[in-house]
N, C-alpha and C positions, 0 to 999 in steps of 0.2 A: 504494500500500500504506500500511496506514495507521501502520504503525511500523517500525521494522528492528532485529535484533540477531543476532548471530553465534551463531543456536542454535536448533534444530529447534522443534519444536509438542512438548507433552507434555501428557501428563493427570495432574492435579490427583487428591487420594484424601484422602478424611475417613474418618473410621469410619463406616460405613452401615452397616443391615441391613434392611430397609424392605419392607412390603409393602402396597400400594393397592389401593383399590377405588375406582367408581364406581357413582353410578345417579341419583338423581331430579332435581333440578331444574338446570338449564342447556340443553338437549340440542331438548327439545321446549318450550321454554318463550318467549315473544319479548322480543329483548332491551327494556329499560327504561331511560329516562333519569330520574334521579332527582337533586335536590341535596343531599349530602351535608356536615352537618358533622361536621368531626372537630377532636378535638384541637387543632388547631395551623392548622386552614386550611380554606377553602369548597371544595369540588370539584364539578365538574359528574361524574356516574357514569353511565355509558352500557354500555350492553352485558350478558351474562347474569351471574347468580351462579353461584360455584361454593360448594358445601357443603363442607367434610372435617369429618370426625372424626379426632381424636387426642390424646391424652393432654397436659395442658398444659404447653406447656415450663417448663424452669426459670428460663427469661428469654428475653426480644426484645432484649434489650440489646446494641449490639456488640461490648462486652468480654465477656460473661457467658454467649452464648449457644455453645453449644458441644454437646450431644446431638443426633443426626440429625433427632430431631421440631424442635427449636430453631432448628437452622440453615437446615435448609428455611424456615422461615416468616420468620426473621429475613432471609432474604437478600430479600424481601421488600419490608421497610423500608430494608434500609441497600444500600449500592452502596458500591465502594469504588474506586480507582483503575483496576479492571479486573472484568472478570467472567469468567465463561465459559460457553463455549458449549455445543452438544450434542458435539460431538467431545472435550469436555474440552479447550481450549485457551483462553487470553488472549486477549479482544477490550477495544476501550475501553468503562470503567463511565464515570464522570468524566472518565478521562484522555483526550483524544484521540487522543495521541501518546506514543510514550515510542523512546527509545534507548540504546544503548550500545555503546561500543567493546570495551569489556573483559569485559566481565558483571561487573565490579567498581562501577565509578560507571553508574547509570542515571539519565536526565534524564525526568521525565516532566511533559506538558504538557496542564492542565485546561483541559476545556471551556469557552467564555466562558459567564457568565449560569449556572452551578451554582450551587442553594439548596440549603436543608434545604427540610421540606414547612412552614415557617413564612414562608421568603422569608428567613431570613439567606443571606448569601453566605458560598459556600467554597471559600476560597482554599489557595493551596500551606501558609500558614501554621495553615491550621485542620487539614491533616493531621499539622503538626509535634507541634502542639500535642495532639492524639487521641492518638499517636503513643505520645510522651513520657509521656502518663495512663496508658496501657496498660501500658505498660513499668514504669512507677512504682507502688512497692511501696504507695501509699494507694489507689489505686483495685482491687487485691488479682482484677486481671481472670483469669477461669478461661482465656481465650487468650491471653496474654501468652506464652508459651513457643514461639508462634510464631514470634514476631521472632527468639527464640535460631534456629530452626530457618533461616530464611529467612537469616541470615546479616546482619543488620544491623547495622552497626559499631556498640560500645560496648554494643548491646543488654544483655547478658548484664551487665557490669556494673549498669547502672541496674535492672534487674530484681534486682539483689543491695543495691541500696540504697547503690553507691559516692558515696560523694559528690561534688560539682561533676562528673559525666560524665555528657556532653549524647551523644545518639542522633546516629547521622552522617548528617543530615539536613541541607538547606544551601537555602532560599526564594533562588530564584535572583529571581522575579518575585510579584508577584500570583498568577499562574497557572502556573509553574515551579515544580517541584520536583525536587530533585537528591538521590540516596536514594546512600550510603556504604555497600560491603560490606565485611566480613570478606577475604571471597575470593570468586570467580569464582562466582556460579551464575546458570545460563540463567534459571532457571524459577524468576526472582523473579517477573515479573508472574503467573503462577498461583498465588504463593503468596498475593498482594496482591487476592484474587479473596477472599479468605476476610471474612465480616463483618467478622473482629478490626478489621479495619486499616481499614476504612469511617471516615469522619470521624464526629468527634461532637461535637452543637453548643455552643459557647461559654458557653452557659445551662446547659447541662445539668454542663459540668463545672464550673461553680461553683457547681453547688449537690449535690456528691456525699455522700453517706452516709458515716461510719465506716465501712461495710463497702465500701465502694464502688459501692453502687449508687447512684438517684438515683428522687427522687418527683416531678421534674418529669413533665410530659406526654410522651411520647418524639417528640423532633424528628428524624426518619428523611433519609436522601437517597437511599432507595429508589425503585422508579416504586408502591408502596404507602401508603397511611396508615392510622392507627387512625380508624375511622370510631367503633365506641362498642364499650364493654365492655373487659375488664382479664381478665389472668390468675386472677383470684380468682372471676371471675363463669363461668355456666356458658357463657358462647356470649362473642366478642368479633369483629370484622365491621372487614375492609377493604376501602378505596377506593382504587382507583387515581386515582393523580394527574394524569395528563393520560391520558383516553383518545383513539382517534385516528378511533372511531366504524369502522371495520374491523369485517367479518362475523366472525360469533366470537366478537370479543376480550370476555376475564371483565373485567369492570367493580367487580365486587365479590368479594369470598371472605369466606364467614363462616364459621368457626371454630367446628368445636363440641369442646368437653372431657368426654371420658369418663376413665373411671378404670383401663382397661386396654387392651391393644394388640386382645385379642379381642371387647373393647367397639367400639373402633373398629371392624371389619371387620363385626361385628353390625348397627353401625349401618346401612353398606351396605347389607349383607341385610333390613330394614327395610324401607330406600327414604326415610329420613332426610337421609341424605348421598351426598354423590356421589363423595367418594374418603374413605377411610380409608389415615392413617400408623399405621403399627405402628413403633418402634424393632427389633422382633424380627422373623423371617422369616417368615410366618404363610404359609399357601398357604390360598386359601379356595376351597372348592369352588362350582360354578355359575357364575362369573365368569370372561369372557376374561381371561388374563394376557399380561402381556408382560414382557420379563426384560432386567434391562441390567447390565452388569458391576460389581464391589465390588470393592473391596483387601479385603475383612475376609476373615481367612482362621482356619482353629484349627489349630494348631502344637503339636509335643511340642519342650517344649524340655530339654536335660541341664544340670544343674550339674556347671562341670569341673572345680573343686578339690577334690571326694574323691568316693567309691563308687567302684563298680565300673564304672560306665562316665563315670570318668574320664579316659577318653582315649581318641582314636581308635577304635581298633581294636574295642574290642564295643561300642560307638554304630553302627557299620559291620553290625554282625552283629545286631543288635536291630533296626535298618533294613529289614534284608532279611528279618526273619521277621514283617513290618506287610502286615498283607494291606487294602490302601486301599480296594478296589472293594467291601467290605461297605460302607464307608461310605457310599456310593451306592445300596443297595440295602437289605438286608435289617436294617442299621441306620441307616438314614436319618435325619440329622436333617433339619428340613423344607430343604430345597433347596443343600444341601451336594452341589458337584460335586469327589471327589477328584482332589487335585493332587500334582505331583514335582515344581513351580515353587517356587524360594526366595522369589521373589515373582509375586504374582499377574498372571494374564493383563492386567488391566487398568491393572495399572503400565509407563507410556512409559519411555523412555529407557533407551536397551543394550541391548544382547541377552538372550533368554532366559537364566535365571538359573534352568537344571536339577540337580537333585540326582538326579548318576545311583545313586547308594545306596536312592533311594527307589522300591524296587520288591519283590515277595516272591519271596523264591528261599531257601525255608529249606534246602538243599542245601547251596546257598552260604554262607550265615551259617554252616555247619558247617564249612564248612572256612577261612572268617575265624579262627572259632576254633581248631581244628586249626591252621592255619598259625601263631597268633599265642600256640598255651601260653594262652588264659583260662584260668580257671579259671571253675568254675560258684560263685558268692556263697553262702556257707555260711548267713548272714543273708538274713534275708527281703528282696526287692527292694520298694521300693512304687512305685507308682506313681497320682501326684497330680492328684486332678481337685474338680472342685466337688458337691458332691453334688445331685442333681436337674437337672444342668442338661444341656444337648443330646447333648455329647459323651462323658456318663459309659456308656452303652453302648459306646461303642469304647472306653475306656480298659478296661471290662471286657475285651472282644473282644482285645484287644493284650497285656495280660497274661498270657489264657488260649492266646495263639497263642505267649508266649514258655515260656509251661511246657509245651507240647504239643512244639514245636517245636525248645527250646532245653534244657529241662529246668531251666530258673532257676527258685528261689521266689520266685515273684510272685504280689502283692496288690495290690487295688485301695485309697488311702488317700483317704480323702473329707471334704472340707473344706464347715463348712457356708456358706461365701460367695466370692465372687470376693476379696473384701479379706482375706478369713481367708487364703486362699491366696496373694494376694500378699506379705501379711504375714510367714508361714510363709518364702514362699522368701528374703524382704529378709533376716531374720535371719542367712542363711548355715547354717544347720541340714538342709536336705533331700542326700539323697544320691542320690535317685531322681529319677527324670523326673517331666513335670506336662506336660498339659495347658491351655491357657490361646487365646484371641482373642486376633488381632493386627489392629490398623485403626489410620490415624493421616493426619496431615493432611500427608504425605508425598509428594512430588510424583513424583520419578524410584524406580526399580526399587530402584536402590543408594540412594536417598533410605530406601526403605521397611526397607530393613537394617541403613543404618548405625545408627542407634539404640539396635539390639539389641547390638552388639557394641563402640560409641562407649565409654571408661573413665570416661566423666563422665556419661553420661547417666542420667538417672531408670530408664531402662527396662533396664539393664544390672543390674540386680540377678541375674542369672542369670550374670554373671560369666564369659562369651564373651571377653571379650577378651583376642587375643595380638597383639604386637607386631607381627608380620606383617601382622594386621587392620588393624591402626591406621596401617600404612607404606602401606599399597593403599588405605582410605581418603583418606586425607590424600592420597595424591597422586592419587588420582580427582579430588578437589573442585580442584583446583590445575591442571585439564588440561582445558583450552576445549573444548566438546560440539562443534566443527566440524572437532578435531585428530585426525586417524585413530591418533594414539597411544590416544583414549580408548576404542577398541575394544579394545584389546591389554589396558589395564589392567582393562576391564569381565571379560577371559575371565579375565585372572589370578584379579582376585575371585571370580569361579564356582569356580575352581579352589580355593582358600582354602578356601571354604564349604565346599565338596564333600571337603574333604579334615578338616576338623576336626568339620563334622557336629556341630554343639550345638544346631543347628535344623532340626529337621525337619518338612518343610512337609505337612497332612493335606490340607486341603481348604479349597475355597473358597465363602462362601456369599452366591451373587447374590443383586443387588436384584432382585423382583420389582416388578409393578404388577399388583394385580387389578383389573378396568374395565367397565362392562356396553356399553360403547361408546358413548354419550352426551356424551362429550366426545374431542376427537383429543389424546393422549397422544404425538405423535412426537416433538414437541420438549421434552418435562418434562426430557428425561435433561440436566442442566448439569455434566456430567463425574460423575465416578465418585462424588465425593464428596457432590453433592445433588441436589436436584428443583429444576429452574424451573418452581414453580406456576403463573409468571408467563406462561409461554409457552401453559397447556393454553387450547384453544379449545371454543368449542361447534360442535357439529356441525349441518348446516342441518335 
């Protein structure tokens, strides 16, 4: 086995929402060996092209890139101490080994003879050194907030700019490296899957930007490189760096940038491209699909420091008059399959994490309130969504079933952006519920939770947290994933949840793949979180 540690297999989870196509050239085309320059290095290129269309990321960079089109393509070029696979789990990227006794100290050990695609060597000390950039407040990286996630001692200070504190990192060797937690988590190497944490080369960090990017050439340690073309041009074309001349294997992928998700799927339709990324969930008609699991889920969440359902008890009774199975049907957004999971099917770790309130029983909700003296809100209820966007038909739908149902005045209040919304609730001014997307680069079930209910975290604007939360948290993270105690503390947290109810989980919206079958798509899925392009094959 090629590592050990005291802790099951889980699945990794980015924000996705993705849907692909396939069709012209790879499929029936005979593979080509071509020599290739790129940027940074000669390669010999063997084997078919794959085409996609998709909107251009906001960066390849491994700090920077961080939107679903991004990450797909950026994992690519960079590799980082681990990867993962289709089952969503931690194999070796770089490292070949890793361990741990505690899930606190991990040791992990790089492969001999690891480069960039230029032939520098990367050592345990060039990940300190990534590390340390990331985390540091001048290279301003949009995924630095991981390391806080993943638990990396002193992270969160150097991310705050303390000064003299060094990340708990420790070059045991050349090729060792000894990674320092906070506290206990299993499922640090799938978090270490993520670009962020991929090394970056020594060149490129001394010649970083004010803002923190860089105009070097980009020096990757992915099995990809930049063969020609840039974010700014309309097409840009990679080569893999060692191919193994294997029936199949893509050799090259070029890159085409459209200007919208339904541009990309268009393309398809053309016969331009052979897959199209959408960031968005598109379903395209005429094209086989195939469907693989997402954390992105849309959620109603309450604010609990005032209104009317600030507390318990009508959160409980406004639960049970949500009729979920329109959302699946006759307001469908594209590929929303309604959920009662606090977190989605496709988060590992604990047991299902059901809210039994999440069902429709307006019967019941009447007698929540009977039972509990509500009162019906003399003021208008609102309730907060984005205006045009997927889910504003059920926010319609759910209002009109609490005024049919409940006899509350409610209104639908509509914001014209995601940020106007977000903005809105950070103020502490809403007293109504809201709609909103939840996805995040959250590894376990309770990974995808705490966040929301964490009193320090970014995403707590919605003001969930009670003490009890934060006692059941804290001693979850503190309770080894192999101790049968952490099943006891997983149902108590169900139980918490299920009892304070300030999130309520709607639905969830798979990744799709639309494909005209011209290439084998079985192994693209690299856990929940993205695409291994890197895996699709040509078909003979």
């Amino acid at each position: 086995m090629m590592h050990r540690r005291k802790a099951r297999w889980s699945a990794p989870v980015l924000a996705v929402v993705l849907a692909m196509s396939a069709c012209t050239s790879g499929g029936d085309t005979p593979p080509d060996t071509t020599i290739a320059q790129t940027t940074s290095t000669t390669v010999v290129v063997e084997g078919s092209t794959l085409t996609v269309a998709t909107r251009a990321p906001e960066s390849l960079e491994a700090h920077h890139a961080i939107s679903t089109r991004a990450v797909d393509i950026a994992s690519l070029l960079h590799t980082g101490l681990t990867r993962i696979d289709s089952e969503g789990r931690a194999v070796p990227g770089l490292a070949e080994s890793w361990t741990s006794d505690d899930l606190v100290t991990w040791t992990f050990v790089l492969r001999p003879g690891s480069t960039f695609s230029d032939g520098t060597p990367i050592t345990a000390q060039t990940f300190v050194d990534s590390w340390f950039a990331l985390a540091s407040q001048r290279t301003r990286g949009r995924t630095a907030y991981l390391g806080v996630e993943a638990g990396i001692a002193n992270w969160r200070d150097v991310l705050a700019g303390v000064e003299g504190r060094q990340l708990g990192l420790r070059v045991v060797d050349e090729r060792t490296l000894e990674v320092q937690l906070e506290q206990n988590n299993p499922w640090l190497p799938e978090y270490l899957a993520h670009n962020a944490f991929a090394p970056v080369a020594p060149s490129t960090l001394a010649a970083l930007n004010p803002d923190g990017t860089s105009t070097t050439p980009l020096l990757g340690s992915g099995p990809f490189v930049i063969e020609s073309g840039s974010l700014d041009d309309a097409t840009m074309t990679l080569a893999r760096r060692a191919p193994t001349g294997q029936a199949g294997e893509v050799g090259r992928i070029t890159l085409q940038f459209v200007d919208s998700d339904q541009a990309a799927a268009d393309a398809v339709g053309l016969g331009t491209a052979d897959v199209g990324l959408a960031d968005g969930a598109l379903d395209v008609d005429g094209l086989q699909m195939a469907e693989h699991p997402s954390n992105q889920v849309w959620y109603m969440g309450f604010p609990t420091p005032r209104g009317p359902a600030s507390s318990p008890e009508p959160r409980r009774a406004l639960s049970l008059s949500i009729d979920r199975s329109r959302f699946g049907t006759d307001l469908a957004t594209p590929l929303a399959t309604p959920s009662n999971l606090f977190a989605p099917d496709a988060q590992a770790n604990g047991s299902p994490m059901t809210c039994t309130w999440c069902r429709f029983d307006p019967e019941e909700a009447l007698a929540v309130i009977a039972d509990n003296d509500i009162e019906v809100p003399e003021d208008t209820f609102f309730v907060h969504v984005v205006a045009g966007s997927p889910v504003q038909p059920w926010a319609e739908s759910i209002a009109a079933g609490w005024r049919d149902n409940l006899g509350w005045p409610v209104e639908v209040f509509e914001h014209p952006s995601l940020q106007a919304l977000v903005g809105y609730l950070q103020s502490g001014v809403p007293s109504g519920p809201f709609l909103l997307p939840w996805s995040g680069d959250h590894v376990g079930a309770e990974a995808f939770i705490a966040p929301l209910f964490a009193p320090d975290s970014n995403d707590a604007f919605i003001r969930y947290s009670t003490n009890e939360m934060i006692t059941l948290l804290s001693r979850l993270d503190a309770t080894p994933v192999d101790d049968p105690q952490r099943d006891i503390e997983i149902s108590q947290l169900t139980f918490e949840l299920d009892d304070i109810l300030a999130y309520l989980p709607l639905a969830v919206v798979p990744r799709r793949i639309a494909h005209s079958g011209r290439f084998d798509l079985s192994g693209i899925a690299g856990g929940v979180s993205r695409l291994d392009l890197a895996a699709v094959e040509a078909l003979p």
